[in-house]
N, C-alpha and C positions, 0 to 999 in steps of 0.2 A: 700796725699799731703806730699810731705819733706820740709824740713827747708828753702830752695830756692825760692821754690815756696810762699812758706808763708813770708817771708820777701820781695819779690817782689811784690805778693798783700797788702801787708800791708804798705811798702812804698806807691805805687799807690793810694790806698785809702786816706792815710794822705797827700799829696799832692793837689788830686783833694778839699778835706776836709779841705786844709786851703783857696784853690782858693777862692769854695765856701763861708766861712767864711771871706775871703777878700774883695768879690764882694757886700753879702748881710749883710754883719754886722758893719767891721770895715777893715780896711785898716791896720792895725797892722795883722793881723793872715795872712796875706801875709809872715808874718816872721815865721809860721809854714810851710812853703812849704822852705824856704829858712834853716830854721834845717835838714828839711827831705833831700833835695838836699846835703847839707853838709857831716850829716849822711850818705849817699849813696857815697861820693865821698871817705871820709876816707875810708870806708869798702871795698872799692875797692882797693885802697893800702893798707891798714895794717890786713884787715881779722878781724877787730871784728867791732862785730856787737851787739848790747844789747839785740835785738830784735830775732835774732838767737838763743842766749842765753834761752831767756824766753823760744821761740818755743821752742830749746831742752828740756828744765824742762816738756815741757809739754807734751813732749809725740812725737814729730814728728820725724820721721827717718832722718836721716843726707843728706846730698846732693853734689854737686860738689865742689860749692864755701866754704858751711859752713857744717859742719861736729860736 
């Protein structure tokens, strides 16, 4: 898996992950989907990503978007 890949499951994840926590918990973690969209939209203009970052530390090979 590269850096791409992992930050696009991981976006997804935290997304469906605030749904979830919006629908069965509280109606505030709706604002964890509204970070994550956010997060996703910057990265898409300005190429950083936090999340990328960590991936890289950890070991995953680089990819198109993030490197």
């Amino acid at each position: 898996m590269n850096i791409d890949k992992a930050v696009l499951a991981f976006a997804g994840f935290v997304v469906l992950l605030g749904l979830a926590l919006g629908w069965l918990v509280h109606p505030y973690w709706y604002l964890l989907t509204a970070f994550a969209g956010l997060n996703m939209l910057q990265a898409a203009f300005t190429g950083f990503c936090p999340a990328a970052m960590i991936f890289k530390k950890l070991g995953l090979r680089g990819g198109n978007a993030f490197s």
